[in-house]
C-alpha positions in Angstrom: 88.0 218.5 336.7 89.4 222.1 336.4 89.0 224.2 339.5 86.0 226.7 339.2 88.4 229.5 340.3 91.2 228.7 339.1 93.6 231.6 338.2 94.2 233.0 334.6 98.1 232.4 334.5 100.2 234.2 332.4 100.1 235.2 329.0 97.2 237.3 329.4 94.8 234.1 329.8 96.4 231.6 328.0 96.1 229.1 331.0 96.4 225.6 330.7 92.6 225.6 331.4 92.1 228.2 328.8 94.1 225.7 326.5 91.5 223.2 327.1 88.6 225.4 327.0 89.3 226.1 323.3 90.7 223.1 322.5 87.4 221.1 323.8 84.5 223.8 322.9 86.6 223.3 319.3 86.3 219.8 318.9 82.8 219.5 320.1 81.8 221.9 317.4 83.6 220.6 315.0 82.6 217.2 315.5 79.3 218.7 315.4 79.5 220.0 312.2 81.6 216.3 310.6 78.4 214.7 312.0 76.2 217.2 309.5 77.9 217.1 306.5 78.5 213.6 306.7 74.7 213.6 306.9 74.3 215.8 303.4 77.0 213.4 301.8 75.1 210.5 302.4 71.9 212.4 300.8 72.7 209.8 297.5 72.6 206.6 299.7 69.4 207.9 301.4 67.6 208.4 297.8 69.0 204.8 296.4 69.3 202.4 299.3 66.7 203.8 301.8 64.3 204.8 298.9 64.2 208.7 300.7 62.8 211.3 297.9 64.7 214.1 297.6 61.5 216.5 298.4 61.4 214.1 301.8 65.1 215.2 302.1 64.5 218.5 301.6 61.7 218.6 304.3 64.4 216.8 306.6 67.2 219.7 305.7 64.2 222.1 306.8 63.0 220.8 309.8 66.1 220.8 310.9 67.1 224.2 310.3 64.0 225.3 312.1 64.6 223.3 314.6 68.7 224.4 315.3 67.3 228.1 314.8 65.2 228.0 317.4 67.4 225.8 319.3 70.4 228.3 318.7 68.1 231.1 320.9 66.5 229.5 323.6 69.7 227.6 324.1 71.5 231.2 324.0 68.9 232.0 327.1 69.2 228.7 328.9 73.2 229.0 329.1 73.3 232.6 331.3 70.8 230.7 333.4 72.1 227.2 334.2 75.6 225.1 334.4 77.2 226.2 331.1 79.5 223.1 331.2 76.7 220.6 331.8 74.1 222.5 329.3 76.9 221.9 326.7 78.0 218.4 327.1 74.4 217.1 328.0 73.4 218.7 324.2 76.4 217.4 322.2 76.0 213.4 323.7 72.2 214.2 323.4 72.5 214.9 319.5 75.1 212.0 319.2 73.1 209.7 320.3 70.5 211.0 317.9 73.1 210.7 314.9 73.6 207.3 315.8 70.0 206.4 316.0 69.5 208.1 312.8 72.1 206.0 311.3 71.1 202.7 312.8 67.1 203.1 311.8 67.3 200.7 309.3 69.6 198.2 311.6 66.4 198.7 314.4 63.6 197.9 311.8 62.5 201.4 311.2 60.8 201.5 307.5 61.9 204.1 305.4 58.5 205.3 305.0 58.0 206.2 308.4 58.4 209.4 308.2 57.6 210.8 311.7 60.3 209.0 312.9 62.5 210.4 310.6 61.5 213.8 310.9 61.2 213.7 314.9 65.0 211.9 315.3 66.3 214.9 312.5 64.6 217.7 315.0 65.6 216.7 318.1 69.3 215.9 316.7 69.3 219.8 315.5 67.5 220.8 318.7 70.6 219.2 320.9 73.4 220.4 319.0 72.4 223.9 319.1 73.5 224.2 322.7 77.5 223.9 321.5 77.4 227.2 319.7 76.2 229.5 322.6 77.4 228.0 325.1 80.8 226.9 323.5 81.0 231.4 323.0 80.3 231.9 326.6 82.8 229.3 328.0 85.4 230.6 325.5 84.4 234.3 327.1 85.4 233.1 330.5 89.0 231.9 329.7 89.6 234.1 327.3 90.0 238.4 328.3 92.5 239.8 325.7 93.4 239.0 322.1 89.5 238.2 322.0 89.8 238.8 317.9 92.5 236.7 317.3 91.3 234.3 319.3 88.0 233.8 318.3 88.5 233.9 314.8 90.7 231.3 315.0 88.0 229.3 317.2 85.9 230.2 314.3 87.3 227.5 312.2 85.5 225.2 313.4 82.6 224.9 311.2 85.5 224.5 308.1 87.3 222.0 310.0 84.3 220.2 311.0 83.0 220.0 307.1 86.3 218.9 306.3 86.4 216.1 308.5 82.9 214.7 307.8 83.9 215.2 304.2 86.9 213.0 304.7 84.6 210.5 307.2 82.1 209.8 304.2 84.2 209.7 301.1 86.6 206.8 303.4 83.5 205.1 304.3 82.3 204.7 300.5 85.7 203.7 299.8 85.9 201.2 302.1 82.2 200.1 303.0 80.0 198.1 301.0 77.0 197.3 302.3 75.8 199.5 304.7 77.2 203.0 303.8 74.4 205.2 305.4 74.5 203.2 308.6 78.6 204.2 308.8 78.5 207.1 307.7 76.2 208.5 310.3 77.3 206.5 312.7 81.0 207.5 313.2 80.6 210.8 313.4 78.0 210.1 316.2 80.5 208.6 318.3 82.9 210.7 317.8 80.9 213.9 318.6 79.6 211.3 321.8 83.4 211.1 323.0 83.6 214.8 322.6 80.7 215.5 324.7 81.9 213.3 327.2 85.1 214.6 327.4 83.4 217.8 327.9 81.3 216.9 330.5 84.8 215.2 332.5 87.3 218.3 332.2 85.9 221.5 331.3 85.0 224.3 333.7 83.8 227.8 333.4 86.8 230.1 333.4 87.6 233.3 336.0 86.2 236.0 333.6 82.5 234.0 333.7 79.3 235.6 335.0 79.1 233.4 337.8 82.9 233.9 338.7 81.6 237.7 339.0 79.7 237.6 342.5 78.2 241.5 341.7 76.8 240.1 338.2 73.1 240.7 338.2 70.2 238.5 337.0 70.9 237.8 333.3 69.1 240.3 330.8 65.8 239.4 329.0 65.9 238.6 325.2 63.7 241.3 324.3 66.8 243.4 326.6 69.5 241.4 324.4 67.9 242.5 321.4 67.7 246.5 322.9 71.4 246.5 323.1 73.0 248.5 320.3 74.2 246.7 316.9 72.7 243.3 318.5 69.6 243.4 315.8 71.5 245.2 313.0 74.7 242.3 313.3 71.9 239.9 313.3 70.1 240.9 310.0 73.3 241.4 308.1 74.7 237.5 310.0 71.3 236.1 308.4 71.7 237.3 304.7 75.7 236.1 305.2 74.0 232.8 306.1 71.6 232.3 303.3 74.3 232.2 300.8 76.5 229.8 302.8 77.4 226.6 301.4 
C-alpha cells in the first residue's frame, strides 16, 4: 500500500501515487456506471423473461435514484469524517455484490413477483455506490494541487466511459448468450466493479494535499455550513436542471 505521506514528486503532483489515485478512483466509477447501464439495457429481458412491468421498472429506476441522491450526501459527510480509502472500497464491493445478487435472483429462487426483494436489493445497490463519487473527488483532491481543471475534467469521463463499456458488456452478452441474458448481463459488471473495489481497498492511499495530511485542519464543516459557502447552492440548482435532461 502507498505510504500515507508520501511526497508529491515532480511534475507538480503527477506522482506515481497520483497516477494510481486517478487511474483507480477512474475505474471504480466507471465500472460503476457499466454496472448501471448494463442494468437499463437489460430493461427488455426483465419485461420478457422475468415477466417485470415496465411501471415495476420504473418504480425500480426511482427508488434507486432516491436512494443514490441521498446516498450521494450523507456519503459526501461521512468521507471528511472517516477513512476515505476504506469508505470507498467498502461501498463499491458493497454494491457489487448487490449487482450480482440482483443478477442471480432468479438462479437463488427469488420470484419475480417479489417485489420487496427487488426493490430493497435496487436501493441498497444505489445506496453503496454513491460513496465512489464523493469520495473518489476528495482522494483525487489530495494527489492532485495544480492543473486541477484539466485534470478533473479528464477524470470526469468516467460516467461516458463507464456507459460505454456496459453498453459494450450487454450487447456482447446478447450476442453471445442464450439462455440466461439478464443473469450475465448483471453479473459481469458486478465483478468487475468487485475487482475494482478490491483493488482499491489493496493500493490506494490518501494523497499529501488531504485534510488529514493537514495536522492544523479543523473539525470538518456542518452541511448546513457546506451549503453557506458561496456558489455551493447556486452550482447545485443549475447541476440539478443539467441532470434532469441527462440521458
Amino acid at each position: 500500500m502507498m505510504s500515507r505521506k508520501e511526497d508529491p514528486g515532480f511534475l507538480g503532483g503527477f506522482s506515481h501515487g497520483a497516477i494510481m489515485a486517478f487511474a483507480l478512483t477512474y475505474a471504480g466509477h466507471t465500472s460503476v456506471h457499466a454496472g448501471r447501464k448494463a442494468f437499463a439495457a437489460c430493461h427488455s429481458e426483465l419485461e420478457d423473461v422475468w415477466g417485470f412491468s415496465s411501471q415495476f421498472l420504473g418504480a425500480l429506476d426511482t427508488a434507486f435514484m432516491i436512494s443514490y441522491g441521498i446516498g450521494l450526501l450523507l456519503n459526501g459527510y461521512l468521507a471528511e469524517r472517516i477513512d476515505t480509502v476504506v469508505h470507498m472500497g467498502v461501498g463499491v464491493v458493497a454494491s457489487a455484490v448487490c449487482l450480482v445478487v440482483l443478477g442471480m435472483s432468479a438462479v437463488i429462487g427469488i420470484s419475480s413477483d417479489n417485489y420487496p426483494w427487488y426493490i430493497t436489493i435496487t436501493v441498497l445497490w444505489a445506496a453503496f455506490q454513491s460513496a465512489s463519487i464523493p469520495c473518489g473527488v476528495k482522494i483525487m483532491s489530495g494527489w492532485f494541487n495544480k492543473n486541477r481543471g484539466a485534470v478533473f475534467g479528464l477524470w470526469a469521463t468516467n460516467g461516458v466511459v463507464g456507459n460505454l463499456v456496459g453498453l459494450a458488456i450487454s450487447a456482447a452478452v446478447a450476442s453471445f448468450v442464450e439462455n440466461g441474458v439478464v443473469l450475465y448481463m448483471l453479473t459481469i459488471p458486478g465483478l468487475i466493479v468487485g475487482f475494482v473495489g478490491l483493488c482499491q481497498l489493496m493500493i490506494l492511499s490518501e494523497g499529501p494535499y488531504s485534510a488529514k495530511a493537514d495536522c492544523n485542519t479543523g473539525s470538518p464543516p456542518s452541511i448546513s455550513e457546506v451549503l453557506q459557502l458561496p456558489g455551493v447552492s447556486s452550482y447545485a440548482v443549475t447541476y440539478a436542471c443539467v441532470k434532469t435532461v441527462d440521458t
